[in-house]
C-alpha positions, 0 to 999 in steps of 0.5 A: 157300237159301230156304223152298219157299213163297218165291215166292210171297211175292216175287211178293206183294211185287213186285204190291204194289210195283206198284200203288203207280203210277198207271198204267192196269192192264196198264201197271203196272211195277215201276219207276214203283212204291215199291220200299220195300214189298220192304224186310225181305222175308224169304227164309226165313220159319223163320229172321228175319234181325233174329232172329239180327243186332241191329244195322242195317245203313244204306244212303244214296244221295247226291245225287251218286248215289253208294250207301252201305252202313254196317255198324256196328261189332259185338260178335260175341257179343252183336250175332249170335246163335250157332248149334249148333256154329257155329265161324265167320260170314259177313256177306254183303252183296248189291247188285244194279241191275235193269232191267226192261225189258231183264230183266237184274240188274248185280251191282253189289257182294258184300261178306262180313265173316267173323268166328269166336270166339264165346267171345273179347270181339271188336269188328268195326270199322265198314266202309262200301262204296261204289257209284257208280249215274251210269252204272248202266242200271237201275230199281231197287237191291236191297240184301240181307243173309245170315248163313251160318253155318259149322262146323268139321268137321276141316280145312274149314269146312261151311255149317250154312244150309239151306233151313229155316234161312237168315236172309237179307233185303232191307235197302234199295230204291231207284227209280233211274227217279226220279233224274236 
């Protein structure tokens, strides 16, 4: 879910990835360029992740190319933001490898760490996941973060996100074409 005026955004975001190469124009790709300019790009402009999660989430490529993504340990209640009548939260992580040249995407991780009980004095411990990118076909790695946030109607769960409230970001970016 995201704002109507998102694409736009994104396709702003992916030229300013681009230019920062020094091709000739027309020969400009996102993978020569500096996939940094996408990190905290928002997907909804009405609803900033950092507005509703005050921790960071870090990410760190080794040199033995394997991708690390730490989420710190966090207090429900003072580190996400609750929302109305929001009985239950899903942290949700994405990692996906792009190429472009052959205009595919390899989803190469989706994590979620659920939690509920706003109202109790509960920590959620660090977790770290891991990816290895040796033999990944890919330019570049995008990392992105969701809240959903859940209520309780009866016996289910109902999804409270909408495309006007949807905190979701890209965390990291990484050029795979420079590693070797």
């Amino acid at each position: 879910m995201h704002d109507p005026k998102m694409h736009n955004r994104l396709v702003v975001h992916m030229q300013r990835v681009m230019k920062c190469n020094r091709q000739f124009l027309g020969e400009k790709s996102a993978a020569a360029g500096n996939p940094n300019r996408l990190v905290g790009f928002q997907f909804n402009e009405n609803s900033h992740l950092h507005d509703y999660m005050f921790f960071d989430i870090v990410t760190r490529l080794a040199e033995n190319n394997t991708l690390t993504v730490t989420v710190p340990s966090f207090h429900v209640r003072d580190h996400i933001k609750k929302t109305r009548n929001c009985s239950y939260t899903n942290l949700r992580i994405m990692t996906v490898g792009i190429n472009f040249e052959k205009e595919w995407i390899d989803k190469l991780g989706k994590e979620e760490i659920g939690f509920e009980s706003y109202y109790k004095d509960v920590w959620i411990p660090e977790q770290t996941f891991s990816y290895t990118l040796d033999d990944a076909d890919i330019d570049m790695v995008l990392v992105g973060v969701n809240l959903e946030f859940l209520s309780n109607r009866g016996n289910r769960l109902t999804l409270i996100n909408d495309d006007k409230f949807n905190p979701a970001s890209i965390i990291a970016a990484i050029n795979c074409s420079r590693m070797s």
